[in-house]
FITI-210323 format. One record per residue (C-alpha): residue in three letters; y, z, x; residue number from 1. Coordinates in steps of 0.05 Angstrom, whole numbers. Layout:
// FITI-210323
  code   north      up    east  pos
   ALA       Y       Z       X  NUM
...
***
This chain:
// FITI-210323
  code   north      up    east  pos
   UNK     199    1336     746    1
   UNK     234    1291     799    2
   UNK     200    1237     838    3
   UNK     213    1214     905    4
   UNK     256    1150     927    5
   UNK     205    1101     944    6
   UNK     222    1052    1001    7
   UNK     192     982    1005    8
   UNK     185     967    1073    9
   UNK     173     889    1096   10
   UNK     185     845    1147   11
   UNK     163     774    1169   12
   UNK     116     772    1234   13
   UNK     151     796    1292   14
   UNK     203     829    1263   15
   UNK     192     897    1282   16
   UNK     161     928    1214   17
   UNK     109     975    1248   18
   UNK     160    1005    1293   19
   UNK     212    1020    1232   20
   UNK     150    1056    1199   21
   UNK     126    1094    1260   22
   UNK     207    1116    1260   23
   UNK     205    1135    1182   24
   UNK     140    1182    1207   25
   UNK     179    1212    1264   26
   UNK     237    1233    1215   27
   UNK     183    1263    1165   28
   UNK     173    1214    1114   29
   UNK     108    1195    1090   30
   UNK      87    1125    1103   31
   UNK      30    1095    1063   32
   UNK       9    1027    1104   33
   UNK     -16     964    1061   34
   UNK     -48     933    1126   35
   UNK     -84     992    1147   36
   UNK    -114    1007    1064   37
   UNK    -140     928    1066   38
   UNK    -180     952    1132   39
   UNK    -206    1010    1092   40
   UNK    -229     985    1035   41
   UNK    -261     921    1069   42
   UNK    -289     962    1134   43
   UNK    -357     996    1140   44
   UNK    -382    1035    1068   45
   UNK    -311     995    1045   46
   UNK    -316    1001     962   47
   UNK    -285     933     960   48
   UNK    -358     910    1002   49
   UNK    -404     895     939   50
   UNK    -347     843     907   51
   UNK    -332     809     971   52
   UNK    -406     800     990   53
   UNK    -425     780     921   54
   UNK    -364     726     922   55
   UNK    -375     703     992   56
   UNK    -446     714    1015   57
   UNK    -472     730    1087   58
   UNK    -387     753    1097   59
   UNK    -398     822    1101   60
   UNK    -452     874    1140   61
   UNK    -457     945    1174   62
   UNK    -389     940    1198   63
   UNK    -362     913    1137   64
   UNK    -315     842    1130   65
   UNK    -340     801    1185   66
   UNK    -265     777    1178   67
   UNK    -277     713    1221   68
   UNK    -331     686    1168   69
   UNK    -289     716    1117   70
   UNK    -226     679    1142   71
   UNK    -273     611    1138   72
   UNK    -297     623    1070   73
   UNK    -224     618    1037   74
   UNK    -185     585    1092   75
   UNK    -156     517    1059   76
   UNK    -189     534     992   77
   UNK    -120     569     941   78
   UNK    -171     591     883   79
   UNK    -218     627     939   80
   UNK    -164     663     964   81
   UNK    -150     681     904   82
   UNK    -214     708     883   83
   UNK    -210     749     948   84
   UNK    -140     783     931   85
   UNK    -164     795     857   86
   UNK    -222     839     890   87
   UNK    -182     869     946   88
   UNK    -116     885     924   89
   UNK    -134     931     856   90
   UNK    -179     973     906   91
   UNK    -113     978     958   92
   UNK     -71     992     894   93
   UNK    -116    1058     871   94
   UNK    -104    1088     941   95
   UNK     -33    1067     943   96
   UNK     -32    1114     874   97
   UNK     -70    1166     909   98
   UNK     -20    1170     963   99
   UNK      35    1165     919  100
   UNK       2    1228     882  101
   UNK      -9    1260     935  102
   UNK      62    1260     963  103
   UNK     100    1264     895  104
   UNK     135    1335     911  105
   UNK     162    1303     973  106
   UNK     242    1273     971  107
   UNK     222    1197     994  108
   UNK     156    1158    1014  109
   UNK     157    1096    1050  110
   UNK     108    1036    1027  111
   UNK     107     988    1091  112
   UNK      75     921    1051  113
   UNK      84     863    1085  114
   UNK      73     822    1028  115
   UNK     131     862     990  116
   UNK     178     813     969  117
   UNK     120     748     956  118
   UNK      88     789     904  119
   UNK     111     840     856  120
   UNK     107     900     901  121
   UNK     174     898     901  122
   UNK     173     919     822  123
   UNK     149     985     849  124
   UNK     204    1008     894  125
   UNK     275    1043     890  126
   UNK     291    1010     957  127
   UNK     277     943     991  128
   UNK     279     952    1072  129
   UNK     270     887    1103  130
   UNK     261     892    1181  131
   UNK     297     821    1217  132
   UNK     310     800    1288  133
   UNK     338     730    1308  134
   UNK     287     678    1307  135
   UNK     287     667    1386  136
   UNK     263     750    1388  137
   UNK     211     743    1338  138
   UNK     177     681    1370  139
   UNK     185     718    1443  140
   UNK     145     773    1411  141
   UNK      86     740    1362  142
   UNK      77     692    1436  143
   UNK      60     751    1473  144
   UNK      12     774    1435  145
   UNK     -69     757    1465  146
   UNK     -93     683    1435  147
   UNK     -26     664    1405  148
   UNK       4     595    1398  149
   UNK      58     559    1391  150
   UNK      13     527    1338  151
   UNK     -11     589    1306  152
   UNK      57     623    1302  153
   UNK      92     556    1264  154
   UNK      35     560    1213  155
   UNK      38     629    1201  156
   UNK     116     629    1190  157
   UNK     102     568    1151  158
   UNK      64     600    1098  159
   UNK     110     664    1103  160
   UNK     175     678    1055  161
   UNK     241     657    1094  162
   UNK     274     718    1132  163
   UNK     339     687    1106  164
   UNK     310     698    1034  165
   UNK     282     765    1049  166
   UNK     349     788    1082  167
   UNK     387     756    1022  168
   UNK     335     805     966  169
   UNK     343     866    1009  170
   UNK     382     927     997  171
   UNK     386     947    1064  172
   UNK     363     902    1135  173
   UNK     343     942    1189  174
   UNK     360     900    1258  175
   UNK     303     911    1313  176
   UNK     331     863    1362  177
   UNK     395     877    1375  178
   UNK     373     949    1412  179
   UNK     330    1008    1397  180
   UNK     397    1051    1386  181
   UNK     415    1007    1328  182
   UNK     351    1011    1294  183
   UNK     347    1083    1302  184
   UNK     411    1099    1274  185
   UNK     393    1041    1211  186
   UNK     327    1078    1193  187
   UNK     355    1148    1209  188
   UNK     409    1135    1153  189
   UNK     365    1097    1101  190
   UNK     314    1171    1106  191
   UNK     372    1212    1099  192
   UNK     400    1169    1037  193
   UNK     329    1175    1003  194
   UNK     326    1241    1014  195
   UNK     395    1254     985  196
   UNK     374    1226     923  197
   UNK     315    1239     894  198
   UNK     306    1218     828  199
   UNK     286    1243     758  200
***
């Protein structure tokens, strides 16, 4: 029985990644999103709940991860965040298989991970999509977001992977700042080459 091409999709902050998967959706291609599973499994009746509670008391309640006591519990501390991603990211794994069941007659899925390339995601995939813009785009864009710094946005691409290194492990970068045409016509090619080769 052949499988479908599976897509990595990643990006640093800024870059554009959400847009490149909402485009994969509008061409018909599944998309299963790694952010949006972590808010699942850590939200209200979340099965990861009764580990994160039990590891970090008084972090979670109705509404699940209070993510701002959450944040404080493992913020500066390596072996708490790693406690955290040894509960969290087995429980986004099984639904990542369930999608991938779940869309296995289909030609290619997308996985948009934005943690792709630092772990071994990438291990998983046919096809590494890395989304880029210049740097002076991608700091225009994380700024305008609501309570962004100048501070915030050098720590976060701090602890991030180099877009020159994720560019330089990619089989294919998607541009999103040199104009909406461009990226169109980049993702637009990259579903039609999945799709045209489906594997066994």
């Amino acid at each position: 029985m052949k499988r479908p091409v599976v897509i990595g999709l990643t990006g640093s902050i800024g870059m554009g990644k959400s847009k490149i998967a909402d485009k994969f959706r509008y061409l018909g291609l599944p998309v299963f999103d790694a952010d949006a599973a972590v808010r699942e499994v850590q939200g209200p009746s979340g099965v990861a709940l009764p580990a994160i509670e039990a590891a970090f008391p008084g972090t979670t309640g109705p509404m699940g991860v209070d993510r701002a006591k959450l944040g404080a519990a493992v913020f500066g501390d390596p072996a708490a965040l790693k406690r955290l991603e040894r509960i969290v990211h087995p429980a986004v794994g099984r639904l990542q298989q369930q999608f991938r069941m779940a869309h296995r007659s289909r030609r290619a899925i997308v996985l948009d991970i934005p943690l792709l390339l630092e772990g071994e995601g990438w291990k998983g995939v046919d096809l590494i999509a890395v989304a880029s813009a210049p740097f002076h785009v991608q700091r225009a864009r994380v700024l305008a977001r609501p309570g962004m710094t100048a501070e915030k946005f050098a720590k976060v691409v701090a602890h991030q992977m180099p877009d020159s290194e994720k560019r330089a492990r990619a089989d294919i970068v998607i541009e999103t700042g040199r104009g909406r045409l461009l990226t169109f016509r980049t993702v637009r090619a990259v579903a039609r080459m999945a799709k045209g080769s489906r594997l066994a």
